[in-house]
C-alpha positions in Angstrom: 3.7 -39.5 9.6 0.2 -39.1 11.1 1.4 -36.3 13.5 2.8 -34.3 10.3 -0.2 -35.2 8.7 -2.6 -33.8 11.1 0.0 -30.8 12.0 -0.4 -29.7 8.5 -4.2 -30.4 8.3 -5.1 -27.6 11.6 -2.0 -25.4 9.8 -4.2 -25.3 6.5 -7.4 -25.1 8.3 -5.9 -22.3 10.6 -4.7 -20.6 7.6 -8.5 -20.8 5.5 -9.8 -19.3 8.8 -7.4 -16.7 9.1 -7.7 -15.3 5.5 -11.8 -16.0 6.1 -11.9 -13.1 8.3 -10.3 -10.4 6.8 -12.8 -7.5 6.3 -12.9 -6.8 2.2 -13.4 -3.0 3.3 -10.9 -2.3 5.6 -8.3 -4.6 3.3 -9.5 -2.7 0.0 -9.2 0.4 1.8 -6.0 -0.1 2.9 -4.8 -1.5 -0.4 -6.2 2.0 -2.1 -4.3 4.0 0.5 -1.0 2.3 0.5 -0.9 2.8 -3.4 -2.1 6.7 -2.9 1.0 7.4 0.1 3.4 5.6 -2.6 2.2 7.4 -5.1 2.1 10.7 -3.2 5.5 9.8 -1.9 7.0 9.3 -5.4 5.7 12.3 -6.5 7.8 14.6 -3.5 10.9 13.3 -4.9 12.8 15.8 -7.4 13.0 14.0 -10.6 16.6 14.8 -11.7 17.8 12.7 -8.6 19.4 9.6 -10.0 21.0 6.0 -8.6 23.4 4.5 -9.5 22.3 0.4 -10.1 24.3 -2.4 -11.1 26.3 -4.9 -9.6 29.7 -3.5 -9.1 31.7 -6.0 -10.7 34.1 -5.5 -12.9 34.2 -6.6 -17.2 37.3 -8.6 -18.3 38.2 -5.5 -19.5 38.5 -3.8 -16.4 35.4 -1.4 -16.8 32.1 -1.6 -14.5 28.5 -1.9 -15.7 26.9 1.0 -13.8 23.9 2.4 -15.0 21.9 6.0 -13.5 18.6 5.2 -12.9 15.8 7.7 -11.3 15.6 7.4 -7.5 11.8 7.9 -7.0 11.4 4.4 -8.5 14.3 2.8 -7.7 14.1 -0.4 -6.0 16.0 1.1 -3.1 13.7 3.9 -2.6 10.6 2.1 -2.7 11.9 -0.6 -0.4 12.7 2.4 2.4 9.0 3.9 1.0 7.6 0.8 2.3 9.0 0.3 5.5 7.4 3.3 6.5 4.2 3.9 4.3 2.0 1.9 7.2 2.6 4.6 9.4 0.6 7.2 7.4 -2.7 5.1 7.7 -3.2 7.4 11.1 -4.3 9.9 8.9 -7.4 7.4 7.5 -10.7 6.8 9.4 -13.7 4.8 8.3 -16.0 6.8 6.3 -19.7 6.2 5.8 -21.4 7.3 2.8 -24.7 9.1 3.8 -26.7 8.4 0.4 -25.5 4.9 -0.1 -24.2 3.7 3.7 -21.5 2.4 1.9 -18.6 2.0 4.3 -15.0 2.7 3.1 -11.4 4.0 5.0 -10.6 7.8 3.7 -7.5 10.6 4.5 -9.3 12.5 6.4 -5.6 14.8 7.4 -4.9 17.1 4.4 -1.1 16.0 3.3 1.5 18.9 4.6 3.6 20.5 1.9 7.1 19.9 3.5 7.4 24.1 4.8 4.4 23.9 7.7 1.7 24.4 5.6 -0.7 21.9 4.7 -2.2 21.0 0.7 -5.6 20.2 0.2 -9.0 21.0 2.0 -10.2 19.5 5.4 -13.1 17.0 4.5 -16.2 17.2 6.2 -15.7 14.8 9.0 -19.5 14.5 10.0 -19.6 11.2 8.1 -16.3 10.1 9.7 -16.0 7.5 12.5 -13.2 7.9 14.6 -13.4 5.4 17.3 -15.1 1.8 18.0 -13.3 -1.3 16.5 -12.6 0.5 12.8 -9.8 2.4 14.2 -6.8 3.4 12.2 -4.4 0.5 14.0 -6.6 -2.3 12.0 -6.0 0.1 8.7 -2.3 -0.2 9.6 -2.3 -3.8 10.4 -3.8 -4.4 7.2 -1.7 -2.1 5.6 1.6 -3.8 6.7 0.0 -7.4 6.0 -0.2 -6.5 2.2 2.9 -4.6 2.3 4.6 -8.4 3.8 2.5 -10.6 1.5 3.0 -8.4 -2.0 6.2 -7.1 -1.7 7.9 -7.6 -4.5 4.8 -7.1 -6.5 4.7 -3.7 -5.0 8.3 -2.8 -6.0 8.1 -4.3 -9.3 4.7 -2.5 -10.3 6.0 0.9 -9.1 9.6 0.5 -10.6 7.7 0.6 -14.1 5.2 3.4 -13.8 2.4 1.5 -14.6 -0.4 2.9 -15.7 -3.2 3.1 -13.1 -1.2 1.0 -10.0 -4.0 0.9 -7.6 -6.6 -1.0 -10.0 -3.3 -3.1 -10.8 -2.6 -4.3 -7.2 -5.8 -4.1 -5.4 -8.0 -5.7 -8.1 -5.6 -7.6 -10.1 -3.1 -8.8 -8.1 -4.5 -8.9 -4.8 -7.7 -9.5 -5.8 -8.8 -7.0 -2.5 -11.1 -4.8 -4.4 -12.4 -7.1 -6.9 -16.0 -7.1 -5.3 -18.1 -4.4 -7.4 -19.4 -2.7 -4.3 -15.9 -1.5 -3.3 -15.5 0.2 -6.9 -15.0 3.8 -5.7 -11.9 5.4 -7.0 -11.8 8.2 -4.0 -8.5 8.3 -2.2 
């Protein structure tokens, strides 16, 4: 009993450590950009593609419950979104405000429009850093550590089309970018 008992005492004081040290920027910033590739990655999907949903049993009657539901926020979809949305944060870097010095992850590749091309403007990257211990591979660890801790929060809020999802996960329920001075809204 006092080997369990002090087992889960450095478990819990490993875990308070652990969740100590992540960085509030780089996990609000990779909250922010995992909703904007979802988001993005909804919005490529042609809206009259449906699903069929249900659980393939039959009634007593010998009919099915099936329903059509749209695939760009089907659970399937967004579950395959989300195996792959961490590899995207390659295209982030840390960005430092030069008015404010406020520091914050931001695209800095313009999104490509599926034929070659590319949409959207390169940013100016004077005010990007793109080496030294901010690089992208913390973004993605972060990245896929939210995507394994709030998965089915993830799914659920983008199956309904809420209203304003990255406020919704990354202030409410992750509580990431509750802290005021991570308020910008610029992904």
């Amino acid at each position: 009993m006092g080997r369990w008992l002090l087992g889960m005492t450095v478990t819990f004081l490993l875990i308070c450590r652990y969740q100590a040290k992540r960085d509030p920027t780089l996990y609000c910033s990779a909250c922010r950009a995992l909703v904007d590739e979802l988001n993005h990655s909804i919005e490529q999907v042609d809206p009259k593609k449906t699903i069929h949903v249900g659980g393939f049993r039959l009634n007593p009657d010998g009919s099915m419950k099936d329903k059509k539901v749209p695939l760009a926020r089907s659970e399937t979809h967004l579950s395959e979104l989300l195996d792959g949305v961490c590899n995207s944060m390659s295209d982030y870097a840390l960005h430092v405000d030069p008015d404010t010095q406020r520091k914050q992850y931001l695209r800095f590749a313009p999104r490509s429009d599926g034929g070659g091309g590319s949409i959207g403007d390169f940013p100016d990257l004077k005010n990007f850093q793109f080496t030294g211990p901010q690089a992208p591979d913390a973004l993605k660890f972060a990245c896929e550590t939210i995507v394994e801790d709030l998965e089915d929060d993830i799914i659920t809020l983008f199956s309904q089309s809420s209203e304003d999802p990255q406020r919704r996960l990354c202030n409410v329920v992750s509580d990431y970018c509750n802290d005021t001075s991570n308020g910008n809204d610029e992904l």
